[in-house]
C-alpha positions, -999 to 999 in steps of 0.1 A, spaced: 413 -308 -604 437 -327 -624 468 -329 -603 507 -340 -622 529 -359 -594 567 -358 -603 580 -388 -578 608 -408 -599 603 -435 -571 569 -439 -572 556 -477 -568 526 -499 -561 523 -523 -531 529 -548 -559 562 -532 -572 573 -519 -538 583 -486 -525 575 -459 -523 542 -459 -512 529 -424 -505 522 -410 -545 501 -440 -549 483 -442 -520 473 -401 -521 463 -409 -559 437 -432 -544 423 -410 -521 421 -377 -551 405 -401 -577 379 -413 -547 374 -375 -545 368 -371 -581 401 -356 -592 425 -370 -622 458 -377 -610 492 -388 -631 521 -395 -615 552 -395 -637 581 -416 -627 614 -434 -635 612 -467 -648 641 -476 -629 643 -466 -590 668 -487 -567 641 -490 -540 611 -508 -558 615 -547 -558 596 -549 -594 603 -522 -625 583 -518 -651 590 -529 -684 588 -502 -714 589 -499 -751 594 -467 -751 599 -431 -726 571 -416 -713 546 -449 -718 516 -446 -699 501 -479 -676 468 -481 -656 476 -495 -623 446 -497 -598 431 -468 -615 461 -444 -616 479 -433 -650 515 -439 -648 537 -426 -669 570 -439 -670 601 -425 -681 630 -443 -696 664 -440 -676 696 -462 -672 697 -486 -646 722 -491 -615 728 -502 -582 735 -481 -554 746 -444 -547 775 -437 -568 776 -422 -610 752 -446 -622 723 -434 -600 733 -396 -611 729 -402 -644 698 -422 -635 683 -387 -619 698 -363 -648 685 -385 -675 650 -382 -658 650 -351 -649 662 -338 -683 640 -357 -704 613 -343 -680 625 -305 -689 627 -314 -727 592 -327 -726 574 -298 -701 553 -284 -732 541 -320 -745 531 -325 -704 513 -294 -698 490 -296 -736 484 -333 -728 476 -333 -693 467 -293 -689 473 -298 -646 460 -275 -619 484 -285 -595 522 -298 -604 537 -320 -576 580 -318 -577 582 -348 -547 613 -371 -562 638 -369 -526 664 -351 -545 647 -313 -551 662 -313 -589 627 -319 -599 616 -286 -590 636 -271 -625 604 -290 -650 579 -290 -623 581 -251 -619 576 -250 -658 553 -271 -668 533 -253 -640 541 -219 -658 531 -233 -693 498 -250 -678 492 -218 -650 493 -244 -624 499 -241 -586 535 -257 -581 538 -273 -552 572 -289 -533 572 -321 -510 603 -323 -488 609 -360 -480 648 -359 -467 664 -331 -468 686 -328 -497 717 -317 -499 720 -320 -463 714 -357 -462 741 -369 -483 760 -346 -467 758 -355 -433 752 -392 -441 772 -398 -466 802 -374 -456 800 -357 -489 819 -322 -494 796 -285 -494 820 -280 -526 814 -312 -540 797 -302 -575 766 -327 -571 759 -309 -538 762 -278 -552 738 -288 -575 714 -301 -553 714 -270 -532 712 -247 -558 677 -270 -568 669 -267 -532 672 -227 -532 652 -228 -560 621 -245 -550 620 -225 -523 623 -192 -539 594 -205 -566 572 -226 -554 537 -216 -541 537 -241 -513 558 -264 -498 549 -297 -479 575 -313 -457 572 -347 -445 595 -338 -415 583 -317 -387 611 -295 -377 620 -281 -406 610 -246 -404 646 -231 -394 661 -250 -421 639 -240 -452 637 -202 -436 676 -203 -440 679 -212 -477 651 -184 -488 615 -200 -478 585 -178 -467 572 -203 -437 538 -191 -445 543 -216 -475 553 -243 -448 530 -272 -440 537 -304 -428 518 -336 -435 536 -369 -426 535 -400 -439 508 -425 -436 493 -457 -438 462 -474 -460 436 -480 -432 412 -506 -453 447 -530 -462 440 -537 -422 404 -540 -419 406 -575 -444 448 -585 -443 458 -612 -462 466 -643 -443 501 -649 -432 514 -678 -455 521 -711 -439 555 -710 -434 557 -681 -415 527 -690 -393 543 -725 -386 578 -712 -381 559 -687 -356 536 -712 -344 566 -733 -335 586 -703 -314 553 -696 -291 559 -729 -280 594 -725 -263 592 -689 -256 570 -671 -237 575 -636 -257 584 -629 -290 598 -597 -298 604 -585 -336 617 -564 -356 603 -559 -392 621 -542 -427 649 -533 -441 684 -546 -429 707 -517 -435 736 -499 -417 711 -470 -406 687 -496 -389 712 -501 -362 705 -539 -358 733 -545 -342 724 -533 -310 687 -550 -310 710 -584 -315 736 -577 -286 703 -567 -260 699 -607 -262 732 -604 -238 709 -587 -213 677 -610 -212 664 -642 -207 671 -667 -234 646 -688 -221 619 -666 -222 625 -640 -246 629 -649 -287 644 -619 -310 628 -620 -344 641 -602 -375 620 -602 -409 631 -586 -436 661 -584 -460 692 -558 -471 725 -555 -473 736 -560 -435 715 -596 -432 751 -620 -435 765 -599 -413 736 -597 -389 731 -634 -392 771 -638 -381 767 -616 -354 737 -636 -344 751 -670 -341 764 -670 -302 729 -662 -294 702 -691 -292 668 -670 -289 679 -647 -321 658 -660 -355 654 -645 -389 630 -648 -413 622 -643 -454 604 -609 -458 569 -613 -465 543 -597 -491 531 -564 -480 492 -570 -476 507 -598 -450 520 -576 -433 490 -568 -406 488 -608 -402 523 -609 -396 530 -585 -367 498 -599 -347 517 -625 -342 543 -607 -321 544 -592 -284 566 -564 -288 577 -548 -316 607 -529 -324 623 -499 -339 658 -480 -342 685 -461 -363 717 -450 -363 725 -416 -341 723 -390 -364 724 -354 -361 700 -356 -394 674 -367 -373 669 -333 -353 647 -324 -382 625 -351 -372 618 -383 -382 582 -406 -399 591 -439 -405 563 -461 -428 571 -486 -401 562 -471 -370 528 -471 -387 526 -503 -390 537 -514 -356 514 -486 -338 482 -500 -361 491 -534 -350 482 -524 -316 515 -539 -304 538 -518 -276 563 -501 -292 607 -500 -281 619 -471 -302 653 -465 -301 658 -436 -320 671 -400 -311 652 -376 -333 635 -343 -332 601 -360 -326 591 -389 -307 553 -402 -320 559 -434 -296 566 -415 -261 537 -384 -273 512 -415 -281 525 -436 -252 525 -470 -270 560 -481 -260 595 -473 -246 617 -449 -260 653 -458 -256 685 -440 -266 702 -457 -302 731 -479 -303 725 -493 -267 720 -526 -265 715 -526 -221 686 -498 -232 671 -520 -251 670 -550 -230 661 -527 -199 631 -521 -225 624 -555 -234 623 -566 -199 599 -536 -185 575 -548 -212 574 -585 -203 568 -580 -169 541 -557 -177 504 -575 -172 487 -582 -204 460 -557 -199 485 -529 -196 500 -539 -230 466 -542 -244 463 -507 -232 496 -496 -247 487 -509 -280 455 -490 -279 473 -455 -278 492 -461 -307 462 -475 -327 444 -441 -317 471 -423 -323 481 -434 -362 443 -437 -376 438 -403 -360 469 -388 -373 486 -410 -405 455 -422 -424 461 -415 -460 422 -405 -464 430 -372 -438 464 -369 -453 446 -364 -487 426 -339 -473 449 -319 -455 468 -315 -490 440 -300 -511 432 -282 -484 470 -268 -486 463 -267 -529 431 -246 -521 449 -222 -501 477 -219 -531 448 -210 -556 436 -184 -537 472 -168 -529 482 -170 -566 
């Protein structure tokens, strides 16, 4: 099959997020398909963007044809990153009969976050007589809606949800990344026999042969081992929805003696972590690290940790790239997050702990550390099992031409 993604994040593990286009790409060549995946050349969440002459340039990276489209840049969520979606998304529209002749698709993918896609997805899909598929990530409009407080009237939301209608109404199946979000598609016109859901996932062979954790970080580690007994860490991105906060105030609950809080990462909330931080003595940061260090890195830790803000967005569910990481680690797990799923208490590799409560979280901590090694060990094990059975890309891959398969024979 020769399968078109439409993902104007798309990245590489060099470039950085997002992750999931490239890695299903992998798994469809390995199977014999073509895939393209056409995306922005500027996207606020990839560290590296390519450079382009021209729009729609193609590149070859690891075996998958990108082609990029030309769009403004910006920073952050306000007018510049909506003209960074409308330029893509109309250049995309403008250019549906050049994509469907050139690439002639059997399957068209609309997965960009915000559902506009859907509008030259659906028609280069027509043009080609492709299946047209839609993959919820967040739910937009709801999401800047309920976390970013904007308006039902506000015309971008209107827009979005009159996108958001649309796919529905059109496409011939829909994939959500979310779990619960049957009631919610049903609502705005979806026929939940075209519901699936496949989460996200992880690469199993970047952990079979990690990179080695560069000598810094090992020594800096190296040198916390020797004054505390157990290390606990948090990994990513330091934002407001991380809720950080309240993994830096549990140090008021345990022993500063034996216990060392670790955060790695960067974001916009890292000065104001790092101030919060300074009354505590066991609380360290470090750099972020390269991704394919990222095994090496977390077997370096006892516990591991993981939270958001309280959010009522989170009912739909929740699968954080992250969690992934810390379950294939083999490390126990403190999750607090209150969300319509909970992979860590349904595996049982960790604690669940409500968000935003820092006593929770040191009750956690504590429970952990005075647990024998073996049953950690143990507790590691579950979530191992768990993710390879459940979040490896190469039965993720499956699982969606399976769902493709089924659209062929419906249409």
């Amino acid at each position: 099959m020769n399968i078109l993604l439409i993902n104007h994040y798309a990245g590489s593990p060099k470039m950085g997020m997002e992750y999931r286009p490239y890695y299903l790409a992998k798994e469809w060549i390995n199977k014999g398909h073509k895939v393209v995946i056409i995306a922005a050349d500027n996207a606020h969440v990839r560290k590296i963007q390519p450079k382009i002459p021209l729009s729609f340039s193609s590149e070859i990276i690891d075996g998958i044809e990108y082609l990029w489209v030309k769009t403004p840049e910006y920073q952050g969520n306000g007018i510049a990153r909506v003209k960074n979606m409308f330029s893509f998304i109309y250049q995309l529209k403008r250019k549906a009969s050049f994509l469907a002749k050139k690439y002639r698709p059997d399957i068209v993918i609309a997965s960009s976050t915000y559902p506009l896609d859907n509008y030259p997805a659906h028609k280069i899909a027509k043009l080609s007589g492709a299946i047209y598929l839609y993959e919820i990530h967040d739910l937009w409009p709801l999401s800047p809606m309920e976390l970013g407080g904007m308006k039902w009237w506000h015309p971008f939301i209107l827009w979005m949800q009159k996108a958001e209608n649309y796919a529905y109404k059109h496409a011939d199946q829909v994939i959500s990344m979310l779990p619960k979000t049957q009631e919610h598609t049903a609502s705005h016109g979806l026929d939940l026999k075209k519901w699936h859901y496949i989460p996200n996932g992880l690469n199993l062979d970047e952990w079979e042969k990690p990179a080695e954790l560069n000598h810094k970080s090992k020594e800096f580690i190296h040198t916390l081992r020797s004054d505390y007994k157990n290390l606990v860490a948090y990994t990513g991105s330091f934002g407001i929805a991380n809720a950080l906060e309240s993994f830096i105030q549990s140090a008021d609950f345990v022993s500063p003696k034996d216990i060392a809080l670790i955060l790695v990462g960067q974001g916009p909330e890292k000065q104001n972590l790092m101030e919060l931080a300074t009354k505590y003595p066991n609380i360290y940061f470090m750099e972020p690290i390269p991704k394919n260090e990222i095994p090496s890195l977390l077997s370096q830790f006892d516990i591991l940790f993981i939270g958001l803000q309280r959010q009522k967005l989170f009912r739909f569910g929740i699968s954080p790239n992250k969690l992934f990481d810390y379950m294939m680690a083999g490390k126990p797990v403190i999750q607090a997050i209150e969300a319509g799923n909970d992979m860590v208490k349904e595996s049982g590799c960790g604690i669940s702990v409500e968000p935003e409560n820092p006593s929770a979280i040191a009750k956690a901590i504590t429970e952990l550390t005075q647990k024998s090694k073996e049953d950690l060990v143990a507790m590691g094990k579950k979530g191992k099992h768990y993710v390879t059975q459940n979040h490896d890309y190469k039965v993720l891959s499956d699982k969606f031409l399976d769902i493709l398969n089924v659209g062929k024979q419906r249409s």
